[in-house]
N, C-alpha and C positions, 0 to 999 in steps of 0.2 A: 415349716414354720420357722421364721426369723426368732435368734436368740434375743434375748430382754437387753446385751449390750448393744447388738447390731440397730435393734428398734432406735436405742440413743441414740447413737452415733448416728442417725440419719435424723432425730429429731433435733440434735446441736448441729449439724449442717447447714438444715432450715432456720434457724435460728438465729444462723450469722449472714446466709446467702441475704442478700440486696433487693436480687431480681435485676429486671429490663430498667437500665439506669433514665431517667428522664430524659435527656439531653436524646438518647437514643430514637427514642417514640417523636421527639421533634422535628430531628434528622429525616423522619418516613413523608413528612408534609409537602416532599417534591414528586413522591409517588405518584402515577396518572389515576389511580384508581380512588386516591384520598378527595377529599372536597375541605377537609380542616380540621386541626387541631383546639383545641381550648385547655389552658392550663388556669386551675384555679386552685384555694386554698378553703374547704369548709371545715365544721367541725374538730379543728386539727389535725386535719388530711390535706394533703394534695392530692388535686386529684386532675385525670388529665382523660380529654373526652375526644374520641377520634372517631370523625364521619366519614366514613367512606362508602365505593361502591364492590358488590362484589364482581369479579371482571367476565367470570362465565355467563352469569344470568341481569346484569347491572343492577342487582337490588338493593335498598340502601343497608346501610350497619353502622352500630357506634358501638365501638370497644370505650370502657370505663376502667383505667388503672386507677387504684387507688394505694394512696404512700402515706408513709407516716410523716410525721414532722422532720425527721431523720433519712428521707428520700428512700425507705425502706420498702419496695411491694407490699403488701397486703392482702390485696384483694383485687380480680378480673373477674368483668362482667361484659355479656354481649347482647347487644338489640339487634334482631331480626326484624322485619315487618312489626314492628310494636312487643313483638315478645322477647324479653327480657331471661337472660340464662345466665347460672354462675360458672365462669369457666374453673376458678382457682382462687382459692380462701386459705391464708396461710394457715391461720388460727384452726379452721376445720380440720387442717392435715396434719400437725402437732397434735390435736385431741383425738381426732383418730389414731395414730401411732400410739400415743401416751395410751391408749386402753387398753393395747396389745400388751403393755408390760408388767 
């Protein structure tokens, strides 16, 4: 079991980490396997929605980043055939960490 500083120190890393900068995800739009990007802004998110194919099976998928007002990650989500999965919740992994302390 991780000590109560180490738990910190991993939760002020996430903290200050970014993530996948936008600009980056834009970049992927010459991919063969992509169909398009959409960047938009709700809620006071950015949020950036990517249709692709998957290239083994060609089935469709849309990754969902979502940023703060501050181009910050947040939160990843993926659609499969209609079903919807959380890959990564910044907020979840801080409160999870933060209960270990």
């Amino acid at each position: 079991m991780e000590s109560t500083e180490a738990i910190k120190k991993k939760i002020a890393r996430l903290l200050a980490k970014k993530g996948i900068p936008l600009f980056f995800l834009a970049d992927n739009n010459s991919l063969a396997n992509y169909d398009g990007i959409n960047l938009y802004k709700r809620d006071s998110m950015v949020i950036v929605d990517i249709k692709c194919k998957y290239l083994d099976a060609n089935v469709p998928m849309m990754f969902r980043y979502k940023y703060d007002m501050n181009e910050v990650l947040i939160r990843t989500e993926m659609t499969i055939g209609g079903r919807e999965s959380l890959i990564w919740d910044k907020r979840e992994e801080i409160e999870e960490l933060w209960a270990w302390c």
